[in-house]
MIGU-213254 format. One line per field, with one value per residue: residue number from 1; residue in three letters; x, y, z of N, C-alpha, C in turn. Coordinates in steps of 0.02 Angstrom, whole numbers, always signed. Layout:
BEGIN
n: [NUM ...] $
res: [ALA ...] $
nc1: [X ...] $
nc2: [Y ...] $
nc3: [Z ...] $
cac1: [X ...] $
cac2: [Y ...] $
cac3: [Z ...] $
cc1: [X ...] $
cc2: [Y ...] $
cc3: [Z ...] $
***
This chain:
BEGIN
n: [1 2 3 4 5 6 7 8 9 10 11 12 13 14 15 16 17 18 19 20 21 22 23 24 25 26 27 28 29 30 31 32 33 34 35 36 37 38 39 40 41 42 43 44 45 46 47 48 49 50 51 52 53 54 55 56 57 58 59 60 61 62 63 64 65 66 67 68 69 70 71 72 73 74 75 76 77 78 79 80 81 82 83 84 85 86 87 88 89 90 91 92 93 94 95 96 97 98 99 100 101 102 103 104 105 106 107 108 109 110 111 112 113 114 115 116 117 118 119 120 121 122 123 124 125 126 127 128 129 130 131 132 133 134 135 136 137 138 139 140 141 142 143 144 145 146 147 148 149 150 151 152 153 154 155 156 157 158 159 160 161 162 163 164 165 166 167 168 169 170 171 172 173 174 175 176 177 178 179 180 181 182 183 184 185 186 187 188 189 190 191 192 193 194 195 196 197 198 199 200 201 202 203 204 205 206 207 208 209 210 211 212 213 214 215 216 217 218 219 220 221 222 223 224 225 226 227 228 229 230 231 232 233 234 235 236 237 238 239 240 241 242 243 244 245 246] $
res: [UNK UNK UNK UNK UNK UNK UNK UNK UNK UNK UNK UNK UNK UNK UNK UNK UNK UNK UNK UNK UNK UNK UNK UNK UNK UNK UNK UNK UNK UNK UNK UNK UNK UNK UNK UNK UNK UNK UNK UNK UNK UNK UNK UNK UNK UNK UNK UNK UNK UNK UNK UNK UNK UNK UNK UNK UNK UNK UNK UNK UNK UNK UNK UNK UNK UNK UNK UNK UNK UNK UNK UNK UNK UNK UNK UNK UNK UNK UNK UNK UNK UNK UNK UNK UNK UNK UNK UNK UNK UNK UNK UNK UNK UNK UNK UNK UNK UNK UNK UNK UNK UNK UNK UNK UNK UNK UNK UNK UNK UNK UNK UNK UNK UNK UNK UNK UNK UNK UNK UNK UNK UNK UNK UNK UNK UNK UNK UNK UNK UNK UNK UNK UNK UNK UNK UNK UNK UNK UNK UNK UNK UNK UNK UNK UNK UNK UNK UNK UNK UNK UNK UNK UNK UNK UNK UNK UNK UNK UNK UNK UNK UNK UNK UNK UNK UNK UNK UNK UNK UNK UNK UNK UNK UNK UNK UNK UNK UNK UNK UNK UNK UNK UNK UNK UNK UNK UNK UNK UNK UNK UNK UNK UNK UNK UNK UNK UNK UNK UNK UNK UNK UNK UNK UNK UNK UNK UNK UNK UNK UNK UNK UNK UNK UNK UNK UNK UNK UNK UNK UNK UNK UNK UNK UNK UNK UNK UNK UNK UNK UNK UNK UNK UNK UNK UNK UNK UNK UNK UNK UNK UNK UNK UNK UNK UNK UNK] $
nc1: [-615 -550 -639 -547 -456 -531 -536 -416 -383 -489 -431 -316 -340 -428 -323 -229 -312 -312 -203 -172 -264 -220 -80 -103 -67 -187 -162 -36 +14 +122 +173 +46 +44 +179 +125 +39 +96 +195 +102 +36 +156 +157 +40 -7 +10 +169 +233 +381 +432 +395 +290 +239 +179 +130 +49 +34 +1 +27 +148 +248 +287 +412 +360 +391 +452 +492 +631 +811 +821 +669 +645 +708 +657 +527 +523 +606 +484 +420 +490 +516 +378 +318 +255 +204 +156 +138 +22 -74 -107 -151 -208 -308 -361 -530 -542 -447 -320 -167 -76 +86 +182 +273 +403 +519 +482 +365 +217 +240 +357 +331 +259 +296 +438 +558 +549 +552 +656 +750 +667 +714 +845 +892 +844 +678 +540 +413 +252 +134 +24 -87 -231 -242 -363 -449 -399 -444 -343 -237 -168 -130 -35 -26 +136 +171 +325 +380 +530 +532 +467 +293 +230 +108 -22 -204 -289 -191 -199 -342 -320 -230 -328 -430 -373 -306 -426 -483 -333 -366 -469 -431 -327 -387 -429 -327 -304 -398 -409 -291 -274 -416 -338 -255 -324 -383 -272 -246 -365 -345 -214 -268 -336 -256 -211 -277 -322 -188 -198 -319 -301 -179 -234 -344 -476 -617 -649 -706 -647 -506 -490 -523 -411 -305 -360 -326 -189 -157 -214 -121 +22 +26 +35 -28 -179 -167 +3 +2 -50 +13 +142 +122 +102 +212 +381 +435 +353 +271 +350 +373 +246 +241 +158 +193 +283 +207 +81 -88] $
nc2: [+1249 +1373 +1520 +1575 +1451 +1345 +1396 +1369 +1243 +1183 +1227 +1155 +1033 +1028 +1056 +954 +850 +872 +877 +739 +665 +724 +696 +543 +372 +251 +133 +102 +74 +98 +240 +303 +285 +339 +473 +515 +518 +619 +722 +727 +777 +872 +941 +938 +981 +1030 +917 +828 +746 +581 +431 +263 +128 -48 -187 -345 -540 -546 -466 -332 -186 -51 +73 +180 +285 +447 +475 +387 +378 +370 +257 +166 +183 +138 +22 -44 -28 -126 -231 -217 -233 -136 +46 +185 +165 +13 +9 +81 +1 -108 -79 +43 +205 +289 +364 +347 +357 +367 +477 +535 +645 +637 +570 +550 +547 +531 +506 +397 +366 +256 +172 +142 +77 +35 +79 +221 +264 +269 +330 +442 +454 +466 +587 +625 +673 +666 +587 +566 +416 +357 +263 +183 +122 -56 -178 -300 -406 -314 -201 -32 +106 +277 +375 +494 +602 +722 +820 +884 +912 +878 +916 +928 +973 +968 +1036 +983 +829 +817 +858 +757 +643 +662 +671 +543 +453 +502 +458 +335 +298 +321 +201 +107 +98 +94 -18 -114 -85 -137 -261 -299 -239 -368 -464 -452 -474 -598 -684 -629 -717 -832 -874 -845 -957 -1051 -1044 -1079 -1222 -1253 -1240 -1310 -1444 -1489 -1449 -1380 -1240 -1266 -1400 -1353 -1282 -1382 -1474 -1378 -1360 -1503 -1503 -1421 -1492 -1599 -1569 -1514 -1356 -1187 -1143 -1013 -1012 -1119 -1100 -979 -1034 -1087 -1011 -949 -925 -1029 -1144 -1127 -1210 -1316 -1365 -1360 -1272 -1146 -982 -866 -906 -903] $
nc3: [+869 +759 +685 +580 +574 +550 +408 +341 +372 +283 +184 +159 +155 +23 -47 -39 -94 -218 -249 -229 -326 -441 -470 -453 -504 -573 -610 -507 -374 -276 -342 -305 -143 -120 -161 -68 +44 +31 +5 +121 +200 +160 +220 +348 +470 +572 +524 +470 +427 +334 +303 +244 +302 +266 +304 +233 +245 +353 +369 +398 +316 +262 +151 +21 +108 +164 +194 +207 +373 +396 +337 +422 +546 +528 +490 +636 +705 +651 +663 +816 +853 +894 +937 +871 +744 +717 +843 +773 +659 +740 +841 +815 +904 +925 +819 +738 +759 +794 +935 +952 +1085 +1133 +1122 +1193 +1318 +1463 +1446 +1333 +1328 +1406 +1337 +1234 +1245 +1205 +1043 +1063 +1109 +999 +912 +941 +950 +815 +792 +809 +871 +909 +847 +727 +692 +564 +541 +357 +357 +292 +154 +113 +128 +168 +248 +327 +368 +389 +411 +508 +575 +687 +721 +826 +1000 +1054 +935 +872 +865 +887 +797 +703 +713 +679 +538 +489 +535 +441 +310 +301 +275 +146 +78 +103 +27 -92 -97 -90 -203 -305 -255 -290 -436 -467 -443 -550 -676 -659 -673 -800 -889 -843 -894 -1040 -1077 -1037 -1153 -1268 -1253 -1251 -1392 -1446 -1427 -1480 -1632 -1620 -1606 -1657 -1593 -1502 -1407 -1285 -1242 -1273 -1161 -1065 -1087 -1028 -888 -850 -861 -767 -663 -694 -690 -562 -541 -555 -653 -744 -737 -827 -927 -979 -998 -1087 -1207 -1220 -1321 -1291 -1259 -1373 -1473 -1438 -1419 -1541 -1633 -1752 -1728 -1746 -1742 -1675] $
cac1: [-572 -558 -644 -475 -413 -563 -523 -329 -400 -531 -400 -250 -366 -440 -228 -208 -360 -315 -137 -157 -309 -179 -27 -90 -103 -226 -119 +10 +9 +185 +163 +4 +75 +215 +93 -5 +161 +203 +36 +18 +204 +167 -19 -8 +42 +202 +268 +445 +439 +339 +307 +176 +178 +89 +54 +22 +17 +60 +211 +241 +363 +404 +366 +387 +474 +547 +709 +816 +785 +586 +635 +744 +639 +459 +564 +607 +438 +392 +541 +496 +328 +306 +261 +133 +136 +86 -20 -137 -128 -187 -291 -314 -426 -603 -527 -404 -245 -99 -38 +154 +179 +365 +440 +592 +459 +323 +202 +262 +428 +346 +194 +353 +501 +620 +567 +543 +758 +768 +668 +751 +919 +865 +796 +632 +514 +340 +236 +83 +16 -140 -225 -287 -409 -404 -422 -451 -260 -195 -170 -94 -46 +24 +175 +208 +355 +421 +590 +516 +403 +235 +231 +28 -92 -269 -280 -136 -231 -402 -305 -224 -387 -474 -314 -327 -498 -441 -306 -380 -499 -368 -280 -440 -475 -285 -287 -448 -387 -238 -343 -442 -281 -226 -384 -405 -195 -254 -391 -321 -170 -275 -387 -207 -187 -328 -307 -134 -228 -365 -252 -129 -266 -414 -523 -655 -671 -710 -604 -436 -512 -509 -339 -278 -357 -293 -136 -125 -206 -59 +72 +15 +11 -100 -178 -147 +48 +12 -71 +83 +216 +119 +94 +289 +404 +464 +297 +209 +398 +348 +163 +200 +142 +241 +291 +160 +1 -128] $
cac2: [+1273 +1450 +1532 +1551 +1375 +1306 +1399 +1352 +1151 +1172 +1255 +1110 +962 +1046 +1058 +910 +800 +877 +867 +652 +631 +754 +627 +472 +328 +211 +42 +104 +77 +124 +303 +332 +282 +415 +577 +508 +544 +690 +776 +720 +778 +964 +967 +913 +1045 +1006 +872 +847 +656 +534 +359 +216 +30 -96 -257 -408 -584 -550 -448 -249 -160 -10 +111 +256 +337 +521 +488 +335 +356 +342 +179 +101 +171 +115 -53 -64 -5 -190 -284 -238 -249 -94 +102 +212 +139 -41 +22 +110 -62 -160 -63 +112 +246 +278 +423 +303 +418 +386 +550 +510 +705 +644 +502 +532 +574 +494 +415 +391 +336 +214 +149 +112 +90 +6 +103 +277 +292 +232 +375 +524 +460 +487 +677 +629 +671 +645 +572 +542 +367 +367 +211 +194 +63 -106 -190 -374 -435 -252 -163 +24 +159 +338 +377 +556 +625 +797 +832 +935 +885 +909 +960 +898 +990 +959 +1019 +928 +762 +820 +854 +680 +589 +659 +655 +469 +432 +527 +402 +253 +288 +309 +148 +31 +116 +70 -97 -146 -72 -184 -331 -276 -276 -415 -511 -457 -523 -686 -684 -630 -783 -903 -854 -862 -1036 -1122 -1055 -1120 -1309 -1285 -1244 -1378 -1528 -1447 -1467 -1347 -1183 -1296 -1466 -1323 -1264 -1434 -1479 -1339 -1395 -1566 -1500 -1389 -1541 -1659 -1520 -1456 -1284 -1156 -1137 -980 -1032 -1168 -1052 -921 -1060 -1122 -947 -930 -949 -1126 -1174 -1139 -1233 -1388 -1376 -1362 -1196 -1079 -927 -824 -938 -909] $
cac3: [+816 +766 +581 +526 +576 +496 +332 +325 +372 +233 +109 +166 +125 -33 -85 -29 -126 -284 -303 -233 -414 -514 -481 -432 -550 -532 -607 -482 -298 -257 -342 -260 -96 -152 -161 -26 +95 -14 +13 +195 +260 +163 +226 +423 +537 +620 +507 +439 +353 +353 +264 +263 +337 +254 +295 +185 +228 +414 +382 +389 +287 +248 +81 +22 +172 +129 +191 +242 +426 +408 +336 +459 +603 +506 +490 +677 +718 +613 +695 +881 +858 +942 +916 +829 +689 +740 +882 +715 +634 +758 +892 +826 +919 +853 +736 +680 +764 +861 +941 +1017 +1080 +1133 +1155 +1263 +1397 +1486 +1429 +1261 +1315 +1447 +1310 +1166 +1265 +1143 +974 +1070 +1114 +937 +873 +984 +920 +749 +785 +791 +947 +894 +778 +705 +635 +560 +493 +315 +313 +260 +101 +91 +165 +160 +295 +321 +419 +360 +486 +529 +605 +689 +762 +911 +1035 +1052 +863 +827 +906 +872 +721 +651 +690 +626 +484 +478 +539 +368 +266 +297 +242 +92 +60 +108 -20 -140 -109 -106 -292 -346 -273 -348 -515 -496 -457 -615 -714 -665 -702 -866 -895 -838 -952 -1109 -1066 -1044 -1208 -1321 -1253 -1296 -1473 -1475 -1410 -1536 -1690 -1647 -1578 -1713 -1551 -1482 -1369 -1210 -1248 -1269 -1080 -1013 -1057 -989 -825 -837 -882 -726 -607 -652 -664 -494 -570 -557 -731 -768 -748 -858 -1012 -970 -1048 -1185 -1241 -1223 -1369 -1282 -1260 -1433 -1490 -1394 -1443 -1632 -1651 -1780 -1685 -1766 -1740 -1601] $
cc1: [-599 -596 -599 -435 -444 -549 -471 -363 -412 -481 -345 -296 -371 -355 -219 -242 -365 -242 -139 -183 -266 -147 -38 -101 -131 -211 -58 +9 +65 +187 +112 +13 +125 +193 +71 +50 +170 +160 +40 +92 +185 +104 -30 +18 +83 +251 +317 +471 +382 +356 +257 +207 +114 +107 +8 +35 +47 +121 +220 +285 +328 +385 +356 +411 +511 +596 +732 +821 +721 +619 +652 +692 +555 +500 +587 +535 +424 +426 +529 +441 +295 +297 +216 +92 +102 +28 -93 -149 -175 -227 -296 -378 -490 -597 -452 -298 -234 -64 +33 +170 +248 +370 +497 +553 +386 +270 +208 +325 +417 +279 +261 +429 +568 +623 +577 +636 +797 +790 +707 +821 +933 +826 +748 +598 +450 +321 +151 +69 -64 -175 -280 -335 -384 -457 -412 -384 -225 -196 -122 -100 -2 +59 +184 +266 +370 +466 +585 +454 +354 +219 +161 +3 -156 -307 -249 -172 -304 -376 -283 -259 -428 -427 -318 -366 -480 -403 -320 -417 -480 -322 -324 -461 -410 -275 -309 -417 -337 -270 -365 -392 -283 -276 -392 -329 -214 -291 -386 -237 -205 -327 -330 -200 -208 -334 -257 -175 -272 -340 -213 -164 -336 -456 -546 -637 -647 -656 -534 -448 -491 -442 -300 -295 -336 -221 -118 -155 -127 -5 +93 +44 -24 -110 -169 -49 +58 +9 -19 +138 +171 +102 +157 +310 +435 +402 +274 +276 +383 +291 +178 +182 +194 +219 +229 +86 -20 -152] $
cc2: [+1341 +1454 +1518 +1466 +1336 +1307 +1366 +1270 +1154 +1171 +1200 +1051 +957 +1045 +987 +851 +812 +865 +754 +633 +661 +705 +560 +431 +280 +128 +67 +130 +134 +224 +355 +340 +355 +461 +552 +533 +625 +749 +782 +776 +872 +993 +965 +967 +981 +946 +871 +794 +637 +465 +309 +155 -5 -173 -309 -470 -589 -501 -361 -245 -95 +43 +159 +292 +410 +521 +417 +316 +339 +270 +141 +117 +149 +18 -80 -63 -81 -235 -298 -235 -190 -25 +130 +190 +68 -43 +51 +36 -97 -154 +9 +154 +240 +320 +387 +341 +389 +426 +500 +588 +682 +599 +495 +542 +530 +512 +376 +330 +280 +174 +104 +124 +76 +40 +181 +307 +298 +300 +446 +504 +473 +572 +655 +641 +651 +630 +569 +483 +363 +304 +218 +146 +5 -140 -259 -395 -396 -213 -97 +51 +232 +361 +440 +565 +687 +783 +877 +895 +908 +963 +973 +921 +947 +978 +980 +863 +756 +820 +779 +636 +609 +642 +566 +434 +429 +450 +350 +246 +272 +234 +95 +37 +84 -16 -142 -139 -118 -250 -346 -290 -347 -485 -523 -483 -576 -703 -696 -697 -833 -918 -875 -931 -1077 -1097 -1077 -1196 -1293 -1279 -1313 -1448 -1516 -1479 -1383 -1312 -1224 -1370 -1422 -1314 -1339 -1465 -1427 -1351 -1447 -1556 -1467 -1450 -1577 -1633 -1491 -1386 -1265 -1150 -1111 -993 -1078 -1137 -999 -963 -1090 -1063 -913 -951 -1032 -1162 -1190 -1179 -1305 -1431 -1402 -1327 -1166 -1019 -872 -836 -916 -829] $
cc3: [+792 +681 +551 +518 +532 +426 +305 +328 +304 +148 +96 +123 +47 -79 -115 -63 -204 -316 -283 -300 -465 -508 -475 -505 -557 -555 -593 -416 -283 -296 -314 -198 -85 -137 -109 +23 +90 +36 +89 +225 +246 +195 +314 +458 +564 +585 +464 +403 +384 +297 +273 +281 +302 +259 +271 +216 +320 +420 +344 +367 +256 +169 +76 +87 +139 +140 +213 +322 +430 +377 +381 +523 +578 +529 +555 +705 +719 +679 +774 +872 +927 +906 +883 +783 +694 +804 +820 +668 +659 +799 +901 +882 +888 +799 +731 +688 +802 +863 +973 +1047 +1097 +1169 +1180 +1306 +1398 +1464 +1393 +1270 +1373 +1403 +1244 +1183 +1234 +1099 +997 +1079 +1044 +896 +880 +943 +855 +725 +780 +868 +946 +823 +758 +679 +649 +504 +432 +293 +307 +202 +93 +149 +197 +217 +317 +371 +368 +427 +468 +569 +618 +739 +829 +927 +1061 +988 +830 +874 +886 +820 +664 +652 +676 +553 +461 +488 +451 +317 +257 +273 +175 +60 +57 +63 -84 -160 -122 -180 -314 -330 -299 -438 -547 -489 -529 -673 -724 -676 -775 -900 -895 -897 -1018 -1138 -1084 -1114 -1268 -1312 -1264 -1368 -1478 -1467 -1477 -1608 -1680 -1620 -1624 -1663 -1531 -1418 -1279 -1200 -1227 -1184 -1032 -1016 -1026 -910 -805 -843 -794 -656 -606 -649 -579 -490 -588 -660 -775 -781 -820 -953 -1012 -1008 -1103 -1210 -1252 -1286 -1362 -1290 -1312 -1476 -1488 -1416 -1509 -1674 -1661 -1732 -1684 -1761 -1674 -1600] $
***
């Protein structure tokens, strides 16, 4: 790579790692996801959309795509079980890239023969997918696309092998954060509910705790469910508890 190429890399990333911490927000996946596309489609040499794949639970889908073709062809991508994008899921390179340089033509169009006719009929010729890591269940890719072929040199996927890192870092901080959230929600639920039990049974700290577990054994609901309706207006109705207690 040339001085100048290095500088323009150095100066794209540097763009690109300040505007994802200006916008992102960190109790919100789906907007981080958002700039993370954003940043990537204006920072990549060669690219003209793009969009991520994540899968949860066994099952890929699409978000955040820039237009409604990246969705439907992220979404066939899922459906045949074929194409850049699940090739970076499930058996990326060691820099974490899948080049496609054009998929109406060989070898592209004889490695993803079903999604590659898909993508040409859609203007698209090449792509990039680049995976971001995984996080407990979570699993990603950032999808590039360009309408000409052979659009990603070798810079373009140094740029998208670091760009990635980048992000992936990004998404393991918002999903923890939502984790985090959503811990301290449970928490503060199940904390109102044993004051509604110990106001309306004048029993103790740990006694309100254990009916709430006995409540969610013979319910067969989780317990937090269980402290979620007696903290409801039907619930503290039921209980005994004026609207205002607890």
């Amino acid at each position: 790579m040339q001085p100048d190429q290095t500088d323009a890399l150095v100066a794209s990333l540097r763009k690109a790692a300040h505007d994802l911490v200006a916008h992102h927000s960190m109790n919100d996946l789906e907007t981080t996801l958002g700039q993370i596309v954003v940043s990537a489609v204006d920072t990549v040499p060669g690219a003209d959309a793009g969009g991520v794949s994540m899968t949860e639970d066994g099952h890929v889908g699409s978000r955040v795509p820039t237009n409604e073709d990246i969705r439907k062809l992220d979404q066939m991508q899922s459906q045949l079980h074929e194409g850049p994008c699940i090739t970076a899921l499930a058996d990326p390179p060691e820099d974490g890239v899948v080049h496609a340089p054009d998929l109406a033509a060989a070898p592209d169009a004889d490695r993803w023969p079903h999604f590659g006719p898909l993508a040409v009929e859609q203007g698209y010729r090449s792509m990039l997918s680049t995976q971001l890591g995984t996080t407990g269940g979570i699993r990603a890719a950032l999808n590039l696309y360009s309408h000409e072929p052979d659009a990603f040199d070798d810079a373009s996927r140094t740029v998208a092998g670091l760009f990635g890192v980048q992000a992936a870092i990004l998404i393991y901080g918002v999903s923890h954060a939502a984790q985090l959230q959503q811990a301290i929600g449970t928490r503060d639920v199940i904390g109102q509910a044993k004051g509604i039990l110990m106001e309306r049974f004048d029993v103790d700290d740990d006694h309100a705790f254990q009916m709430l577990v006995r409540s969610s054994q013979e319910t067969n609901l989780k317990l937090v469910d269980v402290a979620r309706w007696l903290a409801s207006p039907a619930g503290r109705e039921r209980s005994g508890i004026p609207p205002t207690a607890g």
